[in-house]
C-alpha positions as CSV (number, residue, x, y, z in Angstrom):
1,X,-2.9,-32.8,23.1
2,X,0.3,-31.9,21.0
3,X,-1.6,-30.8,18.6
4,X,-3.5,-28.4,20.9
5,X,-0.3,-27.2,22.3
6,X,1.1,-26.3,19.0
7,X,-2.0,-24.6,18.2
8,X,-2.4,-22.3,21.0
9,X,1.2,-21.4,20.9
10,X,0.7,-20.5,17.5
11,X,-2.2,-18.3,18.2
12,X,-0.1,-16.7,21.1
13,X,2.6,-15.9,19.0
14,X,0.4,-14.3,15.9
15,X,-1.5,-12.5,18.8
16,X,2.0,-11.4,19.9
17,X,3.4,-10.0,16.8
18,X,0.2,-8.2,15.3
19,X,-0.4,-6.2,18.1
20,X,3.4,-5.5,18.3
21,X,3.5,-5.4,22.5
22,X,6.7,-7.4,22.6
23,X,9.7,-7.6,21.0
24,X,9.3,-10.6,18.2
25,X,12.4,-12.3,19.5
26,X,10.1,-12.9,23.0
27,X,7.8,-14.1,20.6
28,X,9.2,-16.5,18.8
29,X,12.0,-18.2,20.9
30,X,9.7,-17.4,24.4
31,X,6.6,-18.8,23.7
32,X,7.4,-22.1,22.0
33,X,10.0,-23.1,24.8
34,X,7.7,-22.4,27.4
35,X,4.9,-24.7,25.2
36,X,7.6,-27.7,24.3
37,X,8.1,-27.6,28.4
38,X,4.6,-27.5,28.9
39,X,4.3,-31.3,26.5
40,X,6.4,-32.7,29.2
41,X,10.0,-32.4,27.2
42,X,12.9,-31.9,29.7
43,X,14.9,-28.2,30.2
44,X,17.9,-30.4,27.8
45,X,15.6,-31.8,25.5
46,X,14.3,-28.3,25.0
47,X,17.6,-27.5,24.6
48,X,18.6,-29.7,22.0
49,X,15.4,-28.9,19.8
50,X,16.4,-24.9,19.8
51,X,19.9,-25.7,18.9
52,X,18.5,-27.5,15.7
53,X,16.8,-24.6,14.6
54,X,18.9,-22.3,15.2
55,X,21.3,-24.7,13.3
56,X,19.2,-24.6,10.3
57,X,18.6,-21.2,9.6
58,X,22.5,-20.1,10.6
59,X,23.5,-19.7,6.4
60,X,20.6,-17.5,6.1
61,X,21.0,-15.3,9.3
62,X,25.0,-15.1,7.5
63,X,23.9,-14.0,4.4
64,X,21.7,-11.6,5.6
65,X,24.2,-9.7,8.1
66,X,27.0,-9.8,5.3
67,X,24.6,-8.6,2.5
68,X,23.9,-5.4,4.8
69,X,27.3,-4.6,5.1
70,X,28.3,-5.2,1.5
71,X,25.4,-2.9,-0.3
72,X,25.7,-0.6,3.1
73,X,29.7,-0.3,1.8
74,X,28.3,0.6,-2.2
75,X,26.2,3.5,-0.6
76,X,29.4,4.9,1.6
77,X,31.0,5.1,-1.4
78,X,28.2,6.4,-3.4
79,X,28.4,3.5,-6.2
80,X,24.6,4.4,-6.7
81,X,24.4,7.8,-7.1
82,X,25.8,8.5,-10.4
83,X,22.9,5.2,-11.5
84,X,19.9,7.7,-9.2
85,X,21.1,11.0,-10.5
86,X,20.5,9.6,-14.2
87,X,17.1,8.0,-13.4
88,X,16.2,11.4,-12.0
89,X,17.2,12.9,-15.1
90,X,15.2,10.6,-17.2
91,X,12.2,11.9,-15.6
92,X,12.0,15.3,-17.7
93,X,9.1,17.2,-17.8
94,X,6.7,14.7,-18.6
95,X,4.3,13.2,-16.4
96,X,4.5,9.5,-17.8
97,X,8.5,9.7,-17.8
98,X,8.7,11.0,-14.4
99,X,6.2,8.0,-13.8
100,X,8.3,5.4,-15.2
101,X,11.5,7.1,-13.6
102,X,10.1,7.2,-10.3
103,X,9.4,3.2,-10.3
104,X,12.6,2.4,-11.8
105,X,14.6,4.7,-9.1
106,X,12.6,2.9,-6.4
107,X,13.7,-0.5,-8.2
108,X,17.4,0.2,-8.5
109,X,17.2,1.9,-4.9
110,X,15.8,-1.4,-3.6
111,X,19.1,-3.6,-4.5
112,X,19.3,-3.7,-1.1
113,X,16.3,-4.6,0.2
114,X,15.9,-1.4,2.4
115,X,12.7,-0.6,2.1
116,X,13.5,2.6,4.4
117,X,16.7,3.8,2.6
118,X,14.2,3.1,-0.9
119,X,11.8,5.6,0.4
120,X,14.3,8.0,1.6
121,X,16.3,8.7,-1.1
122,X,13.2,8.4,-3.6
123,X,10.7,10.4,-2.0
124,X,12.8,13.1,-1.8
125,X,14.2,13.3,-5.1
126,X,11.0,12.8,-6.8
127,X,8.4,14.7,-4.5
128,X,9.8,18.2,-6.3
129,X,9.3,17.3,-9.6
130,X,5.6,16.1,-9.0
131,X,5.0,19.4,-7.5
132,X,6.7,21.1,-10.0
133,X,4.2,19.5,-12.2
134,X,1.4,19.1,-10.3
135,X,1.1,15.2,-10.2
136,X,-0.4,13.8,-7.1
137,X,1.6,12.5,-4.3
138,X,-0.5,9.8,-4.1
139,X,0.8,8.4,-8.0
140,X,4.5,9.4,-6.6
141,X,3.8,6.7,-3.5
142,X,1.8,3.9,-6.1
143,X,5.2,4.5,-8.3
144,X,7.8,4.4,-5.7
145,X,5.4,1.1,-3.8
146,X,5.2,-0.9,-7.2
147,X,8.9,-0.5,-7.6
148,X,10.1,-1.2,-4.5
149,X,7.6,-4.3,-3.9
150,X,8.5,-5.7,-7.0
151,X,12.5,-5.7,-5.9
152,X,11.3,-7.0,-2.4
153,X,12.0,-10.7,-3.6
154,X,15.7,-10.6,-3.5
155,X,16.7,-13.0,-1.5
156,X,18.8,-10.3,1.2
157,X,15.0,-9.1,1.5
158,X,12.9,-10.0,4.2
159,X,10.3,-12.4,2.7
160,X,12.5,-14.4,1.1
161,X,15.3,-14.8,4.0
162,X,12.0,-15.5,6.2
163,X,10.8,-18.4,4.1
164,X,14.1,-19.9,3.4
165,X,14.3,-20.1,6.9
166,X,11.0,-21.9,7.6
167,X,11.7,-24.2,4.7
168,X,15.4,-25.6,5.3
169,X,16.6,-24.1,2.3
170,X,19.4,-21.5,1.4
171,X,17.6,-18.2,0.4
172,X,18.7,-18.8,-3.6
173,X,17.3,-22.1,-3.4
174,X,13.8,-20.1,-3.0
175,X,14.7,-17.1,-5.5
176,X,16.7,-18.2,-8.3
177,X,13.5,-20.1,-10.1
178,X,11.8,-17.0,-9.3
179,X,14.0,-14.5,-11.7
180,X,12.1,-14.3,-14.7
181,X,9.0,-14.1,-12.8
182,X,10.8,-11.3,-11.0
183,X,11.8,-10.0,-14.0
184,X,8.6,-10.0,-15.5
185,X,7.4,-8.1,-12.7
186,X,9.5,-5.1,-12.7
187,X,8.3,-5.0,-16.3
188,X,4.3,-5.0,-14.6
189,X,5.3,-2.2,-12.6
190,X,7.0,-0.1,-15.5
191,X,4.0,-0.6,-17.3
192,X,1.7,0.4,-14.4
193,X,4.0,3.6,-13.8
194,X,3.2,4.4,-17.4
195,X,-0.7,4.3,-16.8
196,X,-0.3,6.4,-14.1
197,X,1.3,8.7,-16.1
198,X,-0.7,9.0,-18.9
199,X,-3.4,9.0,-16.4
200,X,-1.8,12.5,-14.4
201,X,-0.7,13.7,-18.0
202,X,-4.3,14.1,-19.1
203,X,-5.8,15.3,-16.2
204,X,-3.1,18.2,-16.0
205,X,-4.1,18.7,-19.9
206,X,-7.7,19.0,-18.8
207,X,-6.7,21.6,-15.9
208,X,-8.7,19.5,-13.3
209,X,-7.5,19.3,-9.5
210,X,-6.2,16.2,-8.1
211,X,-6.5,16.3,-4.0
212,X,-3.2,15.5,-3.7
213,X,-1.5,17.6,-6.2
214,X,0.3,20.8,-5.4
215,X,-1.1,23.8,-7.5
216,X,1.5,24.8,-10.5
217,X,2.9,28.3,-9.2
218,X,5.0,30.9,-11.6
219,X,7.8,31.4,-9.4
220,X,8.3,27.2,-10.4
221,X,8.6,27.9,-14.0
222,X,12.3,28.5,-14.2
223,X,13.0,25.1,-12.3
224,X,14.4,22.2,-13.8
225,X,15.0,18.7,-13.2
226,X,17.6,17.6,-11.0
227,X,20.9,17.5,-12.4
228,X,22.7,17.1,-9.5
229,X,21.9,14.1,-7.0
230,X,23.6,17.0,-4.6
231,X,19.9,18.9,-4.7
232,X,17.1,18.2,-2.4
233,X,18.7,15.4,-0.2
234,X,18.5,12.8,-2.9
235,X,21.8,11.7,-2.7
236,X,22.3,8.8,-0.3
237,X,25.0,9.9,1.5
238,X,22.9,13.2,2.5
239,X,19.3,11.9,3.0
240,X,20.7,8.7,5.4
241,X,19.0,9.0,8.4
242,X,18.9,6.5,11.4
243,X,16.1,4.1,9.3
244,X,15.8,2.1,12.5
245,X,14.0,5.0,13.9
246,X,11.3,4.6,11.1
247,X,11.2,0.7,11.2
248,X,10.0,-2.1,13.5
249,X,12.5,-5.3,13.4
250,X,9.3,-7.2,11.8
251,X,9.2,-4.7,8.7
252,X,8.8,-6.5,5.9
253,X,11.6,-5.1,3.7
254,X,13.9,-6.2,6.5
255,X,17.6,-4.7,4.7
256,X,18.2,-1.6,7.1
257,X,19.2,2.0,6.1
258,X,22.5,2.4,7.2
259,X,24.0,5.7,8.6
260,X,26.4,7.8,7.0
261,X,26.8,11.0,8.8
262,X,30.5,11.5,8.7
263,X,31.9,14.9,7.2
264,X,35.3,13.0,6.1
265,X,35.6,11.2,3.2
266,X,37.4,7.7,4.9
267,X,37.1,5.5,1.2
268,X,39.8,5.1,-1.5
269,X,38.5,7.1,-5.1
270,X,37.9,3.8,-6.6
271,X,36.3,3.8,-10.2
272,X,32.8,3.0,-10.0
273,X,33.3,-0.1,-12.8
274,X,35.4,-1.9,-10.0
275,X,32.7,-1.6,-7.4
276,X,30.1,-2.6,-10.3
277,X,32.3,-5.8,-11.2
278,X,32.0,-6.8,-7.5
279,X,28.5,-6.6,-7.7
280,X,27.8,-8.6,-11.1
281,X,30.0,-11.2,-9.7
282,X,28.2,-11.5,-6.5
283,X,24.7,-11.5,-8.1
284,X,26.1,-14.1,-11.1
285,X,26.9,-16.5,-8.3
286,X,23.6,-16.5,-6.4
287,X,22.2,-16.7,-9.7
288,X,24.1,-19.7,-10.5
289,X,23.8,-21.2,-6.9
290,X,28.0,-22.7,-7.3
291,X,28.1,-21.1,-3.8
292,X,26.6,-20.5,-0.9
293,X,24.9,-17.2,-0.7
294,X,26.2,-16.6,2.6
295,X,29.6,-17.2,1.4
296,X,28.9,-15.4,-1.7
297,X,28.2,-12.0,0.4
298,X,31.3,-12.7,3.0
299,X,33.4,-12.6,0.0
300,X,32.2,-9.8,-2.2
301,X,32.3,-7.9,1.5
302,X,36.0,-8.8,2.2
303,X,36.7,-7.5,-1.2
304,X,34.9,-4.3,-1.3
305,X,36.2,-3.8,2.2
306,X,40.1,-4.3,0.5
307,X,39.5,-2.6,-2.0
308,X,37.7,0.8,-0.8
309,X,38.7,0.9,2.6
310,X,41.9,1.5,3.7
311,X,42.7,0.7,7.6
312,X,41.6,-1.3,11.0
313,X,39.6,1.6,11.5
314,X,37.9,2.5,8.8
315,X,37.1,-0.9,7.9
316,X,35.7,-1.9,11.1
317,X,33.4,0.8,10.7
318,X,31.2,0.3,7.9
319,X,30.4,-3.1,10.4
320,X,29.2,-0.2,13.3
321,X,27.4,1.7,10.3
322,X,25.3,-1.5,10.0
323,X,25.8,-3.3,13.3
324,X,22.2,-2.3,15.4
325,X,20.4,-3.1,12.0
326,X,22.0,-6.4,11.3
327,X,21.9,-7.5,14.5
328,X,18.0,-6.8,14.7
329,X,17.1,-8.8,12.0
330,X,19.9,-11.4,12.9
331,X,18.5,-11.7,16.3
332,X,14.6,-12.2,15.0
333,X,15.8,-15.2,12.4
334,X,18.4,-16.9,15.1
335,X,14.8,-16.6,17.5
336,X,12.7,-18.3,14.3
337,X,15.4,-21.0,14.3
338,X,14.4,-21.7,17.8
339,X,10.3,-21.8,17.1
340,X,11.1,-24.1,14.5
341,X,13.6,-26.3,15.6
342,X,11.1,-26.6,18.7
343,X,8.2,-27.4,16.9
344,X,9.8,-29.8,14.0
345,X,12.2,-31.2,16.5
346,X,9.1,-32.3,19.5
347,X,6.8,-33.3,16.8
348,X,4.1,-30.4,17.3
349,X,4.0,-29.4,13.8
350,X,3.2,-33.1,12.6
351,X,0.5,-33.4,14.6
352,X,-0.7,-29.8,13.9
353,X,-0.6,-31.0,9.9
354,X,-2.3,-34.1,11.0
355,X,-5.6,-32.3,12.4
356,X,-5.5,-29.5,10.2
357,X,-5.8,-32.4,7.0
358,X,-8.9,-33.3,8.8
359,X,-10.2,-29.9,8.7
360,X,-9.1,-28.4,5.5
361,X,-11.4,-29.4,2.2
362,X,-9.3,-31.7,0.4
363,X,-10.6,-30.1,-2.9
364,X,-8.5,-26.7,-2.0
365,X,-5.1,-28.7,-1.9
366,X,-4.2,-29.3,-5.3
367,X,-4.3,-25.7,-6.1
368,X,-3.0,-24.5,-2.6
369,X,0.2,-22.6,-3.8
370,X,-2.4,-20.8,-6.3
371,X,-4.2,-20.1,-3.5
372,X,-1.6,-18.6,-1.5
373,X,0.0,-16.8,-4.1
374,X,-3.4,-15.1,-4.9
375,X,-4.0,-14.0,-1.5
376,X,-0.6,-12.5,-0.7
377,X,-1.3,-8.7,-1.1
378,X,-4.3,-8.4,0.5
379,X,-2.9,-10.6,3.3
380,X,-0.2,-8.3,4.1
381,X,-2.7,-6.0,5.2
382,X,-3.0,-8.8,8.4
383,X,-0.2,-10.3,8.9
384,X,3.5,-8.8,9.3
385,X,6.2,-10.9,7.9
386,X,7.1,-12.7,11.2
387,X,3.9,-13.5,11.6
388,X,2.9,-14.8,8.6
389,X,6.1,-16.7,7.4
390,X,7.2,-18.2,10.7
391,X,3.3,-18.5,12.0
392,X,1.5,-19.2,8.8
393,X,3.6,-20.8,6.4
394,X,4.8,-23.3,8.9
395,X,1.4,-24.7,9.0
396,X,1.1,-24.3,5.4
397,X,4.0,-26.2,4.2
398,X,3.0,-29.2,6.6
399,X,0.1,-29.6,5.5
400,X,1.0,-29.4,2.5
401,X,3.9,-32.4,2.8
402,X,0.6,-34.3,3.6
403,X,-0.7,-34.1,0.0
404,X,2.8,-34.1,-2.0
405,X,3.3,-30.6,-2.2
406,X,6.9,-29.1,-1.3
407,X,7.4,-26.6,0.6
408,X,9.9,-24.8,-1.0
409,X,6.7,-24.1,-3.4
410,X,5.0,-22.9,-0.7
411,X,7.4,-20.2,0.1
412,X,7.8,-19.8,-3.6
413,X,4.0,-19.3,-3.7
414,X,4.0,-16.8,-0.8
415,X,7.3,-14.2,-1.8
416,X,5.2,-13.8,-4.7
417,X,3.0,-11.2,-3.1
418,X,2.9,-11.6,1.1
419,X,5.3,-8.4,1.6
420,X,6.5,-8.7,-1.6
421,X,4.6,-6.3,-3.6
422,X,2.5,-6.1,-0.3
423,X,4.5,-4.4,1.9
424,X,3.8,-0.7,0.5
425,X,0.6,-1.2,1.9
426,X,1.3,-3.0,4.9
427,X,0.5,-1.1,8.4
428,X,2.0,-3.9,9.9
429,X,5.8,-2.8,8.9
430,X,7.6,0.1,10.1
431,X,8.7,1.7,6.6
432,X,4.8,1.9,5.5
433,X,4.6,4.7,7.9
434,X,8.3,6.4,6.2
435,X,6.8,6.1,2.9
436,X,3.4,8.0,3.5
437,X,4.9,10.3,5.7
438,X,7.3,11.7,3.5
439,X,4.8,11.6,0.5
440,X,2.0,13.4,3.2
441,X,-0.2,11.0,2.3
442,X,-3.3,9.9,3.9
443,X,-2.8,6.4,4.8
444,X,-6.0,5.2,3.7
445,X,-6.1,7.0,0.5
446,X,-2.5,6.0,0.0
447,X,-3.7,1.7,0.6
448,X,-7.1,2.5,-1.6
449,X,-4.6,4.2,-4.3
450,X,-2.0,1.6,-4.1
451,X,-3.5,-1.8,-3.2
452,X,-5.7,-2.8,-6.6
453,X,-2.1,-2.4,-8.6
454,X,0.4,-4.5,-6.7
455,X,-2.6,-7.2,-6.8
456,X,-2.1,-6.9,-10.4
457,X,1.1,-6.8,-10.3
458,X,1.5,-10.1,-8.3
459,X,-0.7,-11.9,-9.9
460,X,1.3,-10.9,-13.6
461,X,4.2,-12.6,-11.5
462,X,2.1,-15.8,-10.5
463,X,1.1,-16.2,-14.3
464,X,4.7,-16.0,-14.6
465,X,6.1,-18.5,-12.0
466,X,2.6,-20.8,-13.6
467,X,3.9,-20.3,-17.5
468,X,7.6,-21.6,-16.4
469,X,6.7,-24.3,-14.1
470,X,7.7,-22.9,-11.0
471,X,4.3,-23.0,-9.2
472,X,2.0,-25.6,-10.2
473,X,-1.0,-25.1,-11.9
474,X,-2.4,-28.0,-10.1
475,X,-0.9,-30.7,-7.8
476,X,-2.1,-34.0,-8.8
């Protein structure tokens, strides 16, 4: 019966989220209390089981709120434009350049883990040059996608500060094994930007038409690259909009836009080395794991806060700047912490592991994290990030336990491409809809165009993770 309760309340809650009718904190904190009263637990019982949850994943909803505020502080103050403006520049006039450039803007744009702030200030930037060109849009959005999706497994991102949640661990715990792997595919998605290129470069040679591609007029002849991350809205500070407007609280990239829209400048002229030291001392830690990451981000925000901010007031606003975003997020992990203190804490996931054992082909669990890995991508086209890391990977990891395999591989497994390198191409998160729209894309053409090379591109990473030991071949 516990089982069947567990079951249906999952069901309820996927139903929930992929139609997107309610908000996801109903979802996920409404529906499993109601089901946990349902088994027969008592209103303080209940209680106590929420309070667990919310207990475990309190570190990662802390990070997450204080890693907004720190990288939303290093775009006030325009630490990255001088880094964008040079990557624009790098593009030239050649199409497999501008390729490359266009991924590795997308990437650096992505430290963050906004997915709607990565397409803002990329899209715009970029979209002149390919029509200055006469490179298809529909490369510009593969570009921009690879890069952003490869950058997507930090762990201030969504995927990973979901699955550290379901899991029990800190976020770096999940991550730091992860690096090379990461590493190795940022590398993928140069390489894949370079195809594309060469690919655009000899069509344009060969004068044929791309759908997608604005025709080459005279009048563009005496353009040039941008010089100036002043020109058409590329700079951060000019092309912030309200992201929220864009994004659903279940997007996968999670890390919100901020909004700057003040005409003042209210920071200190601090040299952009000082604001960079901050950040290679923040990343070093995580990397090292000597501190907690939430501490790691409280800290590096107090300083940047001292050091570039001068006043109550002006430091209490770069918290308003971020507050609605952080709070969104925030809010949905504090409500995951409840769905899975409630169902660890009454015993319904157990007994959901229990009768999914005697369901599941034994043969398919020694190479389960494989498995999941595998099918990452082309799940994100089905399931949004709540609803596949705190309604699927619960499951997952339980069963899993059964049959010796740890969790924390699980999420390991899943970050590797469930929106990861997925979420470009994932209808099911609000910054999909930012990134074709500013391209003016179809979105079908834009998944078809897309979807094939971040499914290379993940799996490059699995063979990673496999070639270091992080996800097991096979689980004996």
């Amino acid at each position: 019966m516990l089982s069947l309760i567990g079951y249906v309340s999952m069901l309820v809650i996927l139903a929930l989220l992929l139609m997107q009718k309610v908000s996801p904190i109903v979802a996920l904190a409404g529906v499993p209390i109601v089901a946990a009263l349902i088994a027969g637990n008592s209103p303080s019982k209940v209680s106590e089981f929420a309070l667990a949850g919310i207990t475990s994943v309190a570190s990662v909803v802390v990070m997450f709120v204080f890693a907004i505020v720190f990288f939303g502080i290093l775009r006030h103050v325009g630490f990255f434009d001088p880094i964008i403006d040079r990557i624009i520049r790098l593009g030239g006039s050649s199409p497999k350049a501008v390729a490359v450039a266009t991924t590795l803007l997308a990437s650096v744009a992505h430290l963050d883990g906004a997915g709607a702030t990565t397409f803002l200030i990329t899209i715009p930037a970029m979209l002149p040059i390919y029509q200055r060109l006469g490179m298809s849009r529909l490369t510009l959005t593969a570009c921009v996608g690879l890069g952003a999706g490869a950058m997507n497994m930090l762990p201030w991102g969504g995927p990973t500060a979901r699955a550290a949640a379901t899991v029990g661990v800190e976020a770096n715990e999940v991550w730091t094994p992860l690096i090379p792997s990461q590493i190795v595919g940022v590398i993928a998605a140069l390489g894949v930007a370079w195809f594309l290129g060469s690919r655009e470069a000899r069509r344009i040679a060969k004068g044929k038409p791309s759908e997608f591609a604005e025709p080459v007029h005279a009048h563009d002849s005496h353009r040039t690259t941008r010089s100036s991350g002043a020109d058409d809205g590329a700079r951060t500070s000019s092309v912030m909009v309200d992201a929220d407007a864009h994004r659903t609280a279940a997007d996968g990239t999670d890390s919100p836009a901020a909004t700057d829209d003040s005409p003042e400048k209210d920071h200190r002229n601090i040299p952009l080395w000082v604001n960079g030291l901050i950040l290679l001392a923040t990343l070093v830690v995580l990397m090292w794991g000597i501190v907690s990451p939430a501490i790691t981000f409280l800290a590096a925000t107090i300083l940047a806060l001292i050091i570039n901010f001068r006043g109550l007031e002006n430091q209490s606003r770069q918290f308003d700047i971020s507050a609605k975003s952080a709070m969104l997020m925030a809010s949905t992990l504090l409500a995951a912490g409840v769905l899975l203190g409630i169902l660890d804490e009454s015993g319904m996931i157990e007994s959901m592991a229990d009768s999914a054992v005697q369901v599941l082909p034994a043969g398919i669990m020694p190479i389960l994290p494989i498995v999941v890995a595998v099918l990452g991508v082309p799940m994100s086209l089905f399931f949004g990030p709540d609803a596949y890391y705190f309604g699927v990977l619960p499951v997952l990891s339980a069963v899993g336990s059964n049959y010796g395999i740890d969790p924390v591989v699980l999420a390991q497994a899943s970050v590797i491409g469930q929106e990861t390198l997925g979420f470009p191409i994932s209808p099911l998160t609000g910054s999909f809809y930012l990134l074709v729209g500013l391209a003016n894309v179809p979105i079908g053409k834009h998944i078809l165009g897309l979807i094939g090379w971040a499914w290379l591109v993940s799996i490059i990473v699995l063979i990673a993770a496999i070639v270091i030991g992080v996800i097991p071949l096979w689980v004996a």
